[in-house]
C-alpha positions in Angstrom: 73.3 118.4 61.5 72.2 122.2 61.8 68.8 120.5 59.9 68.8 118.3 61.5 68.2 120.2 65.0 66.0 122.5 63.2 63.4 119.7 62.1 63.6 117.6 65.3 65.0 119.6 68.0 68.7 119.5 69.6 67.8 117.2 72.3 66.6 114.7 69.8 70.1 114.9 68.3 72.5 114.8 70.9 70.3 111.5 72.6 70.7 109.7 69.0 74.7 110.7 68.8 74.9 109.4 72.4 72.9 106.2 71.3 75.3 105.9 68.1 78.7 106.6 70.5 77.4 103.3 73.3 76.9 101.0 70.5 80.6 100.7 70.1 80.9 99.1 73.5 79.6 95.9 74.2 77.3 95.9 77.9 77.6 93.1 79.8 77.4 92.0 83.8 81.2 92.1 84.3 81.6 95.9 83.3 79.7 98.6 82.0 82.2 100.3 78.9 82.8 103.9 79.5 82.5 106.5 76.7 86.2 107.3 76.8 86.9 103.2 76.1 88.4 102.7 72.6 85.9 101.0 70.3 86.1 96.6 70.7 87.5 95.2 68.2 87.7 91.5 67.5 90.8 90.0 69.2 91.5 87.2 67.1 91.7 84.5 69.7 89.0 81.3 69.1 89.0 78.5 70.7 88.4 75.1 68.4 86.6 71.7 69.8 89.6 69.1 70.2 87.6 66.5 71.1 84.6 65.4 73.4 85.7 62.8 76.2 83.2 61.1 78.0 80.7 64.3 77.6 83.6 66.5 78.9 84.7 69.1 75.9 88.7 69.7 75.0 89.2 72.9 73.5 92.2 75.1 72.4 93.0 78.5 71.8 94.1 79.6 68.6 95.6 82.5 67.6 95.3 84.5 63.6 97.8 85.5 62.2 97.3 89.5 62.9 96.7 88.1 66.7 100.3 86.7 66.7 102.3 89.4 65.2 101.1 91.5 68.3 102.1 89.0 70.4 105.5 88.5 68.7 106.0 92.5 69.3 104.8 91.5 72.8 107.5 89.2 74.0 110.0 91.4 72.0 108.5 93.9 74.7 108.7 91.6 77.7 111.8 90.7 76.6 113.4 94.0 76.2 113.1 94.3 80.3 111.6 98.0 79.4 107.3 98.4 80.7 107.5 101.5 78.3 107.6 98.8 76.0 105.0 96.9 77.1 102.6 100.2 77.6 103.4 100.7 73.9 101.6 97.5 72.5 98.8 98.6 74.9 98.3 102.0 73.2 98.4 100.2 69.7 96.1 97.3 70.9 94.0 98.5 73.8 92.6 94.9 74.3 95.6 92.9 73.4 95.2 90.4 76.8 98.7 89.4 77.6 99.4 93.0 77.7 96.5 93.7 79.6 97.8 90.9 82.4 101.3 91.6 82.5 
C-alpha cells in the first residue's frame, strides 16, 4: 500500500478503498447502505412461478435449507419468550427478515 501511495498519491488510494468498501452494499431508492452496514449476503428466500391464471401470476416463497435452520433457531427464539434471544439471531444474521420484523 506504502507503493502504492508513493506512485499514485494517497488521495488516489483512500478514494479506491472507499470505492472497494460501497460495493458491498447494494444502492437502491428505498435506502442508501451505510458504511458501518454488514456486507449483504444472499438470504436464501426465492419465490417459484405456481402457475399463471388468467394472466394473473401465483408465486410462492421458498426457503433453502441454510434459510430454514435460521429460522428453526428463530422460533426456538420466539419461543423461548426471551428478545435477548431474538437479538442473538440478528447479530448472527443481520438480514435474517423475520427477525428483522419481530
Amino acid at each position: 500500500e506504502n507503493e502504492m501511495k508513493r506512485i499514485f498519491g494517497a488521495s488516489i488510494v483512500r478514494e479506491q478503498r472507499t470505492r472497494t468498501r460501497n460495493k458491498q452494499h447494494k444502492r437502491s431508492w428505498l435506502s442508501q447502505p451505510k458504511p458501518t452496514w454488514p456486507p449483504l449476503s444472499k438470504s436464501g428466500i426465492t419465490m417459484k412461478l405456481v402457475e399463471t391464471k388468467r394472466g394473473c401470476q401465483h408465486f410462492t416463497f421458498e426457503h433453502s435449507r441454510d434459510y430454514q435452520k435460521v429460522q428453526f433457531d428463530f422460533l426456538d427464539a420466539v419461543e423461548s419468550l426471551n428478545p435477548n434471544n431474538i437479538t442473538a439471531v440478528l447479530h448472527l444474521h443481520p438480514y435474517h427478515v423475520d427477525s428483522l420484523t419481530q
